[in-house]
Residue, then its C-alpha position, 0 to 999 in steps of 0.5 A: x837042511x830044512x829038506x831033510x828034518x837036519x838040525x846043525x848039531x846033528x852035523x859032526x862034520x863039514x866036508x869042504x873042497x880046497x881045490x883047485x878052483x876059482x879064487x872066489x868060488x873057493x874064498x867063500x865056500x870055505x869061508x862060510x865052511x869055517x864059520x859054521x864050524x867054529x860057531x857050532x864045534x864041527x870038525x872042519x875036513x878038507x879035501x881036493x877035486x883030485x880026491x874023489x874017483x868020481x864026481x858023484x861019489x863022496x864014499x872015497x871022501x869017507x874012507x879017505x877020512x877014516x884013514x887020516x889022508x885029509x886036511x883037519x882043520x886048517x883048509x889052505x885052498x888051492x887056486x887055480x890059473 
């Protein structure tokens, strides 16, 4: 944040992977993700690796979003084995 000039209530919404993934990779990304939001009323969205088209390109995440497909505020994170 420091990086780009970005102050944390600039930030409307946190965009956090629920998975599949490692259990504590997931447990603490999320973790943290839920803490700044709540501290700072940031909308919390939630998505799946499945969600994305290509690894690089978060703009799926957007449209996604715009068209209420994402999990709001409760992230349930989704484990893999």
């Amino acid at each position: 944040m420091s990086e780009k000039s970005t102050n944390i209530n600039q930030i409307k919404k946190i965009y956090i992977n629920k998975g599949p993934g490692k259990f504590s990779s997931l447990r603490t990304s999320i973790s943290i993700a839920k803490a700044l939001s709540f501290a700072n009323k940031i909308e919390l969205v939630g998505f799946t690796s499945m969600d994305i088209k290509n690894i690089n390109d978060y703009k799926n995440l957007i449209e996604l979003d715009n068209e209420d497909k994402l999990t709001k505020d409760l992230i349930n994170p989704i484990y893999s084995s």
